[in-house]
C-alpha positions as CSV (number, residue, x, y, z in Angstrom):
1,X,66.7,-31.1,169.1
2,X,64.3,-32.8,166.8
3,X,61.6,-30.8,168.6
4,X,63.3,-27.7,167.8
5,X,63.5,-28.7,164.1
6,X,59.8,-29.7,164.0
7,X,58.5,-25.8,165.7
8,X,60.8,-24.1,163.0
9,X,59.4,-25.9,160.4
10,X,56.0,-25.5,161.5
11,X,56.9,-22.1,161.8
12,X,58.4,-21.6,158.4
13,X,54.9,-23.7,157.3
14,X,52.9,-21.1,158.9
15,X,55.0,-17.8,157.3
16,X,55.3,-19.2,154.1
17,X,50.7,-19.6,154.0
18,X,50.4,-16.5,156.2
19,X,51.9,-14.8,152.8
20,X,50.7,-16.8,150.2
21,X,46.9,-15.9,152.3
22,X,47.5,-12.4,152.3
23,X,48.1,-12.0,148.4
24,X,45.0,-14.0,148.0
25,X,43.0,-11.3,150.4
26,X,44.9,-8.4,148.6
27,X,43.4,-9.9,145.6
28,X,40.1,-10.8,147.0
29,X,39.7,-6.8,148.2
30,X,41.2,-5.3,144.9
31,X,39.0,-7.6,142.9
32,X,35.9,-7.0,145.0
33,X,36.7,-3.4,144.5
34,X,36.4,-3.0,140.7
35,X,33.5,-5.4,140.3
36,X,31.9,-2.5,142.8
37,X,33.1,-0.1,140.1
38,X,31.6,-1.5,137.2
39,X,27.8,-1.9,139.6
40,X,28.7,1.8,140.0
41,X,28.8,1.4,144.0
42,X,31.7,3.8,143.9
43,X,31.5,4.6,148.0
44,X,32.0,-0.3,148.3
45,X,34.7,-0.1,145.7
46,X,36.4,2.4,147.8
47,X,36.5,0.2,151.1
48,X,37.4,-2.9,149.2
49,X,40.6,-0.9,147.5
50,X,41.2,0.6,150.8
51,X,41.4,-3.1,152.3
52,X,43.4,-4.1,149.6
53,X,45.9,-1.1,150.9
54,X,46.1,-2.3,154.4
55,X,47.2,-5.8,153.5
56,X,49.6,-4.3,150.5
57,X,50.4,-0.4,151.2
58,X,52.7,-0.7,148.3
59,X,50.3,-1.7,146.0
60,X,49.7,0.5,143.4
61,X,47.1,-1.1,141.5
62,X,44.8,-0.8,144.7
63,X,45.5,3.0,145.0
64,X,44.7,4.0,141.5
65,X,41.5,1.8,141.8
66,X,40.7,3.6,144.8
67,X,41.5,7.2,142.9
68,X,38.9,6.0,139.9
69,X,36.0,5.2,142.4
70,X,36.9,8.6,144.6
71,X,36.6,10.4,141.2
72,X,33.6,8.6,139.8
73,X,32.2,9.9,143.5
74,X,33.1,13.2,142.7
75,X,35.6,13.7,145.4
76,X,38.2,15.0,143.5
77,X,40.9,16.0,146.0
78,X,40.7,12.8,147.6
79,X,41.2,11.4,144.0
80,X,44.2,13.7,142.9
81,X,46.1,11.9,146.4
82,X,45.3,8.3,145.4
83,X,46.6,8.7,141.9
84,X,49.4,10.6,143.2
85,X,50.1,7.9,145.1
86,X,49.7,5.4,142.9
87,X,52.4,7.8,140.7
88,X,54.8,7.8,143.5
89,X,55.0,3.8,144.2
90,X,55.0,3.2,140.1
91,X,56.3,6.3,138.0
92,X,55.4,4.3,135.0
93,X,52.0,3.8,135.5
94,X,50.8,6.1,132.4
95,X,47.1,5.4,133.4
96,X,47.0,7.2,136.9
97,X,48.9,10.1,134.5
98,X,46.1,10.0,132.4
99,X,43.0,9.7,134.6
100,X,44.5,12.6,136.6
101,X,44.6,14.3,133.5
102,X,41.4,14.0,132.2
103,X,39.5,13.9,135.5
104,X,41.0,18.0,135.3
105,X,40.1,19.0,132.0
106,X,36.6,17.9,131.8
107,X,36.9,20.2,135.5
108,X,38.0,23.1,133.8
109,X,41.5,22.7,135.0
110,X,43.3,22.2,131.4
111,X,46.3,24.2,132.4
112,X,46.7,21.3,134.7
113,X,45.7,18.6,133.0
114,X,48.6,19.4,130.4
115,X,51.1,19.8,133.5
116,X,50.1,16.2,134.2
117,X,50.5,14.8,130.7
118,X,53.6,16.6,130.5
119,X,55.2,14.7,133.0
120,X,54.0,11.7,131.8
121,X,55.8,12.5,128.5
122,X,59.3,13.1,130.2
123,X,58.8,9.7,131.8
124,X,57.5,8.2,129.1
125,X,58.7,10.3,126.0
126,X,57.5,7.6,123.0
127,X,54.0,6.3,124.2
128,X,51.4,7.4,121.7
129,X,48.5,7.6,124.2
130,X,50.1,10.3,125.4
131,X,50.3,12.6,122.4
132,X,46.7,11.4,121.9
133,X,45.7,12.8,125.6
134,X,47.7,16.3,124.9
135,X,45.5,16.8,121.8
136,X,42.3,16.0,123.2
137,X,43.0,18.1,126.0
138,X,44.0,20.5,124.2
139,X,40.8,20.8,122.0
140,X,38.4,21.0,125.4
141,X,41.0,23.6,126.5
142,X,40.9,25.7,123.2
143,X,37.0,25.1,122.9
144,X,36.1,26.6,125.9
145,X,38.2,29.6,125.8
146,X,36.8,30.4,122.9
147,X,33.5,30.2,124.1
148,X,34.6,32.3,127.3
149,X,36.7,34.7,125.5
150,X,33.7,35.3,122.3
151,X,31.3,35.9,125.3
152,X,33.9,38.4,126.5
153,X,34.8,40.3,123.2
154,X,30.9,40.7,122.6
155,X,30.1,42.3,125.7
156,X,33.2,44.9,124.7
157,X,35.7,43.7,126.8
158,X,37.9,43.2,124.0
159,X,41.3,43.1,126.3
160,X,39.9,40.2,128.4
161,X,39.0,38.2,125.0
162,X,42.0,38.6,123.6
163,X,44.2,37.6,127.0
164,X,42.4,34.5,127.4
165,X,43.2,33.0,123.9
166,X,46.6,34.1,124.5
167,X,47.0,32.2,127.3
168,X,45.5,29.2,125.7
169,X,48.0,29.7,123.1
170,X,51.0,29.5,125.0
171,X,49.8,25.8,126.3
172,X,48.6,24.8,122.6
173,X,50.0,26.9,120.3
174,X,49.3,25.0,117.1
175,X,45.8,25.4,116.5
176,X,45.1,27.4,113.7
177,X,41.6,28.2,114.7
178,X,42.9,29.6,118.1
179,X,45.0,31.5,116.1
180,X,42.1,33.0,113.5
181,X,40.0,34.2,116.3
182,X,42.9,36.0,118.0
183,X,43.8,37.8,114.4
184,X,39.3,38.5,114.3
185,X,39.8,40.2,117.7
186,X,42.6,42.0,116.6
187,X,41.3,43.1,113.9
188,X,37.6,44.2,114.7
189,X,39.7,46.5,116.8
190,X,41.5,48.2,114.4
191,X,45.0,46.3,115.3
192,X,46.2,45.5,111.7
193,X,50.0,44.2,112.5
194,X,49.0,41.7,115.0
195,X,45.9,40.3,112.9
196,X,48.3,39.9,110.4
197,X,50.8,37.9,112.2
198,X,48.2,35.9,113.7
199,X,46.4,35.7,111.1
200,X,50.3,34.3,108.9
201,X,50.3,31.6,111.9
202,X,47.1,30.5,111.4
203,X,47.7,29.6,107.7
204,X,51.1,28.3,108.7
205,X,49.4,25.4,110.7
206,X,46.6,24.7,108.0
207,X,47.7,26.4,105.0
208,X,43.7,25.9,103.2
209,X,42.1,27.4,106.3
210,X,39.8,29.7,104.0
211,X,38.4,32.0,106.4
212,X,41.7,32.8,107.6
213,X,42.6,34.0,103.6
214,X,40.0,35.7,103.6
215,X,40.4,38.0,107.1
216,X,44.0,38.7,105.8
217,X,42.8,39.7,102.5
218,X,40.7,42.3,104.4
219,X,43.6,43.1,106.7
220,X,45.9,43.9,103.8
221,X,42.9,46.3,102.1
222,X,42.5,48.0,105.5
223,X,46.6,48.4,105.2
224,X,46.4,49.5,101.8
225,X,48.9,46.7,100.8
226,X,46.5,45.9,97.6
227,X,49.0,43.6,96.2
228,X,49.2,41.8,99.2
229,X,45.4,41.9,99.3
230,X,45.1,40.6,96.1
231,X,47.1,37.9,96.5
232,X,45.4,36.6,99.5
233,X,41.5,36.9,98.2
234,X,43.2,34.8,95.1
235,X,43.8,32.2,98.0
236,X,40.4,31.9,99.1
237,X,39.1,31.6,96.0
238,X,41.5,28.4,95.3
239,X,40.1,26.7,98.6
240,X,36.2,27.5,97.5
241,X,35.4,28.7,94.1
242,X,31.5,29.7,95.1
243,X,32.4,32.3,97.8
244,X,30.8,35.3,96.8
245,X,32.8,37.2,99.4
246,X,36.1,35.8,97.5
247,X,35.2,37.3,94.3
248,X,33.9,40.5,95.7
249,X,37.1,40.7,97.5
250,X,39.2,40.0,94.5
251,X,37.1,42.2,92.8
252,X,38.0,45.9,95.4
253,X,41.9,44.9,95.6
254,X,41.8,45.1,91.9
255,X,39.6,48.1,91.9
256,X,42.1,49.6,94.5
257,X,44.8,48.9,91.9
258,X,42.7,50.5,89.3
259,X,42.6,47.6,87.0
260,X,39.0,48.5,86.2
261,X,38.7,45.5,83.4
262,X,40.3,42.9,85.6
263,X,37.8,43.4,88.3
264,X,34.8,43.8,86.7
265,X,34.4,40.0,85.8
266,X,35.0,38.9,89.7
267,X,32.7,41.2,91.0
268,X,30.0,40.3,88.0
269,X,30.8,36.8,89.4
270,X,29.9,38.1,92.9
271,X,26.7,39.6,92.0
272,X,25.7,36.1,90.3
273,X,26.3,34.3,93.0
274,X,24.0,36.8,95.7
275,X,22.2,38.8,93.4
276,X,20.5,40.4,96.2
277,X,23.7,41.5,98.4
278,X,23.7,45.2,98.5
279,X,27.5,46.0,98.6
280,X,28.1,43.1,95.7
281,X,25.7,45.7,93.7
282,X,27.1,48.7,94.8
283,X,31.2,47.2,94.3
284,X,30.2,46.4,90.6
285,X,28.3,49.8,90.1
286,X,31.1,51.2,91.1
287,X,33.5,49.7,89.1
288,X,31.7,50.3,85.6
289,X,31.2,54.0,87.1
290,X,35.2,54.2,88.1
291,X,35.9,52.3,84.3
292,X,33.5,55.4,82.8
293,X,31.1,52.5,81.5
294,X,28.5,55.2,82.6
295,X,25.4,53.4,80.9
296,X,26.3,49.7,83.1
297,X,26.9,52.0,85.9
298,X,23.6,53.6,86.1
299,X,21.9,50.5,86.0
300,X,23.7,48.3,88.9
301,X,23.0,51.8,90.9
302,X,19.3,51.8,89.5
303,X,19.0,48.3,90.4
304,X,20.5,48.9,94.0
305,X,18.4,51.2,94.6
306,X,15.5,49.2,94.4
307,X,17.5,46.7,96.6
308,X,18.2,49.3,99.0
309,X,17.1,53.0,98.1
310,X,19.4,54.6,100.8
311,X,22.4,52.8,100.3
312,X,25.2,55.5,101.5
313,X,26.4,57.5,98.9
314,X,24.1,55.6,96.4
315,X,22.4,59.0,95.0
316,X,25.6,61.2,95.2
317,X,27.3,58.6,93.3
318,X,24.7,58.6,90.3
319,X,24.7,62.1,90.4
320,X,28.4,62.5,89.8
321,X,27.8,60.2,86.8
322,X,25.0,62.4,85.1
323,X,26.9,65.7,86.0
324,X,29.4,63.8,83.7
325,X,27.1,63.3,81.0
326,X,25.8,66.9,81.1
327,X,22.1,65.7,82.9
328,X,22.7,68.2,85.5
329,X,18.8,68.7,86.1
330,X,19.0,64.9,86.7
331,X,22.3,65.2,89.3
332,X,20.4,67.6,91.2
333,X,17.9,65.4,91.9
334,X,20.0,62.3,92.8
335,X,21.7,64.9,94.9
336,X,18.8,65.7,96.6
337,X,17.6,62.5,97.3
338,X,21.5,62.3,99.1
339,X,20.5,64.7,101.7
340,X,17.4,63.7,102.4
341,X,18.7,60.1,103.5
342,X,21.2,61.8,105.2
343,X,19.2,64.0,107.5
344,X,16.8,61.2,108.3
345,X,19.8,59.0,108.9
346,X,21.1,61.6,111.7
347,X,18.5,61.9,113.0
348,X,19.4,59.0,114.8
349,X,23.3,59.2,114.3
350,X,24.1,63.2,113.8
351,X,28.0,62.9,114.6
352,X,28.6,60.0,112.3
353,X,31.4,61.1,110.3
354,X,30.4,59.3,107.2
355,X,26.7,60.3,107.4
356,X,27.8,63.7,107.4
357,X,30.6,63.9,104.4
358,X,27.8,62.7,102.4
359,X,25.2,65.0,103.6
360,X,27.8,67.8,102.7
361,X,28.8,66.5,99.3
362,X,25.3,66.2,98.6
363,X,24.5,70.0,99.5
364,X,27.9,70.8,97.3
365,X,26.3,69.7,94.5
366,X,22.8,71.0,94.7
367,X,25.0,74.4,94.9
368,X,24.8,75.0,98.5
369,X,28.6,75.2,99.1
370,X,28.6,77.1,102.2
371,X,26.7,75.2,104.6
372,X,28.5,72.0,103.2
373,X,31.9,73.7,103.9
374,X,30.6,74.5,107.3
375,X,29.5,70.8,107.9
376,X,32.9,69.4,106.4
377,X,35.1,71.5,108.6
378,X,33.4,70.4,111.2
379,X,34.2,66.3,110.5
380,X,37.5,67.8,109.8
381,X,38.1,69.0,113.1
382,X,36.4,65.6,114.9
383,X,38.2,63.1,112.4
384,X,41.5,64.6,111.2
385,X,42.4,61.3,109.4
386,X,39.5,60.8,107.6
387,X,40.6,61.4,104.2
388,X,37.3,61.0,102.1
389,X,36.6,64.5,104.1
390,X,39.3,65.9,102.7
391,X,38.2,65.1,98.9
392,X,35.0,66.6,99.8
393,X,36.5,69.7,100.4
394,X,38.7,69.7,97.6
395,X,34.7,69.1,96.0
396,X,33.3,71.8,97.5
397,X,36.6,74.2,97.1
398,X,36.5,73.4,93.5
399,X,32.5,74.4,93.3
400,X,33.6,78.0,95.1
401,X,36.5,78.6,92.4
402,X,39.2,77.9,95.2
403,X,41.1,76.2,93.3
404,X,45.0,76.5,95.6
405,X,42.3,75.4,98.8
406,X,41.0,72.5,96.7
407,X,44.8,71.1,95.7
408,X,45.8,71.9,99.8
409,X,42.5,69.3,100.7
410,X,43.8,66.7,97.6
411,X,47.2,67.1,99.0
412,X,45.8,66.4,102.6
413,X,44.0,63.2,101.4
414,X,46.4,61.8,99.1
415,X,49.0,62.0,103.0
416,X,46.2,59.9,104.0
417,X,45.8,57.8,101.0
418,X,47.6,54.3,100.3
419,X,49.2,55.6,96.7
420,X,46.1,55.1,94.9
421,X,46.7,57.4,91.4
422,X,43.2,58.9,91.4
423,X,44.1,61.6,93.8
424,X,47.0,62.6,91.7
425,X,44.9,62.4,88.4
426,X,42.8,65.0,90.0
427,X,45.8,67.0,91.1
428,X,47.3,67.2,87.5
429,X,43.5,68.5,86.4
430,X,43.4,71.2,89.0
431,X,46.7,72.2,88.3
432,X,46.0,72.5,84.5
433,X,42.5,74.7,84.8
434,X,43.0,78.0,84.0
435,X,42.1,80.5,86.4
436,X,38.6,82.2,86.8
437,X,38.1,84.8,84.3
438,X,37.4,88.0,85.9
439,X,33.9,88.9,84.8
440,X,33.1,92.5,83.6
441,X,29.9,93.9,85.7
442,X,28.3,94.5,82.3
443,X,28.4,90.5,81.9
444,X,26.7,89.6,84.9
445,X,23.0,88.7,85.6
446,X,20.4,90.7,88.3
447,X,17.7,88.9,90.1
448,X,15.4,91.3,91.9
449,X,14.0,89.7,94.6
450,X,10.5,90.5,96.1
451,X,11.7,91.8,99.3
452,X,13.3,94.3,97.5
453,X,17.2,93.4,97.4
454,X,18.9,92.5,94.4
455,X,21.7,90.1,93.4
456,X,24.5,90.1,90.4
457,X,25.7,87.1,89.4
458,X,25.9,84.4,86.7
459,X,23.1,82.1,86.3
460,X,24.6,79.0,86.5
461,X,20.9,76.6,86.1
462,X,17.5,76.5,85.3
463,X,14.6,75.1,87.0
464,X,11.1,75.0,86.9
465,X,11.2,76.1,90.8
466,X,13.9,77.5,91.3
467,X,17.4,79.4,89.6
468,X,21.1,78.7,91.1
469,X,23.1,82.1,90.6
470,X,27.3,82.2,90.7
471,X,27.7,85.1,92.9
472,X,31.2,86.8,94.3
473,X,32.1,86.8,97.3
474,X,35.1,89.0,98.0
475,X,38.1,86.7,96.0
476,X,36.2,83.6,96.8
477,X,32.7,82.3,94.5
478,X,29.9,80.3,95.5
479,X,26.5,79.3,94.1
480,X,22.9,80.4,95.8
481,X,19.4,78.9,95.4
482,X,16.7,81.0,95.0
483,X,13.2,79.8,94.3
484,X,11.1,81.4,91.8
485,X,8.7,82.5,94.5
486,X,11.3,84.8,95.9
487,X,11.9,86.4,92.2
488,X,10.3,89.4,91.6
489,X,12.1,89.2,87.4
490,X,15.4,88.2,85.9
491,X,18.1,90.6,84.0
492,X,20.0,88.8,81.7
493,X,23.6,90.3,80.6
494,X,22.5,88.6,77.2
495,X,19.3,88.8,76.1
């Protein structure tokens, strides 16, 4: 019996250091294993963890060792099982969540990644790394699409751009820059409403995002909501009172509003700032011109066009104001220099619809109304909604004496038109014109011509080179050129 006794306590001896041996090996491997991690022998550190496994399968601390050194070796599959497995032995063991996590994202698998902390959050809902590792994930994920998706929309494949930062949105919706470049794509392609909403969410994350008040600003102006415009470009300003953009801005909604005097200090403010900015020039021009501060006017446009001598619609623009002032020898010229910029312009661009409104108001008002009719109808019947056509041929209707034609083009643009009151100013003066006096044939003037024809008519202008005579033309009027060259002598109704 006693010897019974002494083999079972022997026995008991022998269990009892068996165990207490085989937590020291455990040890021994998992120890051996990370100090093979930090000498970066990652391929050691996985046999010594994997030792550490045999004595202790349940040992978690062994697996996610071995994970870190499979990952540090780049074998990432073999990586994602060991911390999986580390995961499944201890659910609370945040740093396999985390690893995981980031060993994904900085693989390009972010969608991932944020599965992974997810689940660590429902397991752990109040630990603060976590919220920490969403972020940061979430800026490498939102980073990179951008990058992908700007490479995308520059090489025109606009609905790939715009997909990809959708899809980033839905995992991290609350970054307002994420938000910004989805309402620039939208935009640059003409999609107001959703630039607008993205545009609202953007601001609603980081209400002094600047940029992003002043690409709504814009939006609003390309609505024609210029109150709305307004209102955001006086935003901007607020977050940085040097933006020269800002003021100019500021400066259109107001002109859009047709509070002349209000604007003209903002855009004065504009020009300060980048005196050498072409369309800062031009927008202050423009405003004197629009405020009839003709003299101010002339000079901006005078100082633009050494900036920038074929500026669109610079010369057409001066030579409206001198036709106000009664310098029509002058508006002829400025006119002139209008149509040559345009036709050298298309040569390179002919359809361009704004290229050729100007090259036909220009012709309108050197008095060759026909062939700018013929060009305008043209636009007309590429561009239907482009309504700065349609005052053009209200222009050039006008010039002919169609005065019911001209009011059905106003009426055309002012459909197309956000409510701005010019277009009914110049209805009300069309409407109050008296009609053309019907001339008696006693009144009108003869040019004989050396070919041997001869024209009646009014002479309308005077050059040195050249005449411009009113003739009929059935119940419609127009203006021709003829160079003295061509003129064999002049009757005058009135001598």
């Amino acid at each position: 019996m006693k010897k019974i006794i002494e083999y079972l306590l022997f026995f008991a001896v022998l269990a009892i250091f068996l165990y207490l041996a085989k937590g020291k090996l455990e040890a021994f491997f998992y120890n051996q294993g990370n100090t093979y991690i930090e000498r970066s022998s990652y391929r050691k550190a996985a046999d010594s963890y994997g030792n550490a496994i045999k004595i202790n399968p349940q040992s978690w601390q062994a697996y996610l060792g071995l994970a870190e050194a499979h990952r540090y070796s780049k074998e990432y599959e073999k990586a994602t099982e060991a911390y999986n497995k580390s995961i499944s032995i201890n659910p609370l063991c945040l740093k396999a969540y985390l690893s995981m996590a980031e060993m994904y994202s900085q693989n390009g698998r972010h969608a991932e990644a944020l599965g992974i902390i997810g689940k660590a959050g429902d397991k752990m809902p109040d630990d603060p790394q976590i919220k920490q590792s969403s972020q940061e994930c979430c800026h490498t994920f939102v980073a990179s699409t951008l990058n992908k998706s700007t490479e995308l929309f520059l090489a025109n494949r606009s609905t790939e751009a715009i997909a990809l930062v959708k899809d980033v949105l839905g995992y991290c919706p609350d970054f307002a820059i994420a938000q910004y470049t989805l309402g620039y794509y939208y935009f640059q392609i003409k999609d107001y409403n959703s630039a607008e909403r993205c545009l609202k969410k953007s601001l609603a994350i980081d209400p002094n995002f600047h940029y992003a008040h002043k690409l709504l600003s814009q939006v609003y102006f390309k609505k024609g909501s210029f109150e709305k415009e307004l209102s955001s470009a006086k935003d901007a300003l607020t977050m940085d009172d040097e933006d020269a953009a800002a003021y100019n801005d500021l400066g259109l909604a107001l002109m859009h509003l047709e509070r002349y005097a209000e604007a003209i200090p903002y855009l004065k403010k504009a020009v300060s700032l980048e005196p050498n900015n072409t369309d800062y020039v031009y927008s202050l021009g423009s405003v004197y011109r629009d405020n009839k501060m003709f003299d101010q006017a002339i000079a901006e446009y005078n100082r633009l066009s050494v900036l920038k001598n074929d500026y669109p619609n610079l010369h057409n623009d001066l030579a409206d104001i001198y036709d106000n002032l009664g310098n029509h020898a002058q508006a002829v010229l400025e006119y002139q220099k209008e149509a040559q910029h345009c036709r050298k312009a298309m040569a390179g661009d002919p359809n361009n619809p704004i290229l050729l409104n100007n090259y036909a108001y220009a012709l309108n008002g050197i008095g060759e109304s026909g062939k700018a009719k013929g060009i305008i109808d043209e636009v007309i019947k590429s561009f239907p909604g482009y309504r700065q056509a349609y005052l053009t041929l209200s222009k050039i209707h006008e010039k002919m004496h169609n005065s019911e034609l001209a009011l059905s083009a106003l009426e055309k643009a002012k459909q197309l038109s956000a409510g701005e009151r010019f277009i009914d100013n110049q209805i009300t003066r069309l409407n109050k014109q008296p009609p053309p006096r019907e001339e008696n044939k006693e009144e009108k003037d003869t040019v004989y011509l050396k070919n041997g024809r001869k024209l009646e008519g009014t002479i309308k202008r005077y050059y040195p080179d050249r005449i411009v005579l009113e003739v009929s033309l059935g119940s419609s009027r127009g203006e021709v050129v003829f160079y003295r060259n061509m003129i064999e002598r002049i009757e005058k109704s009135r001598d």
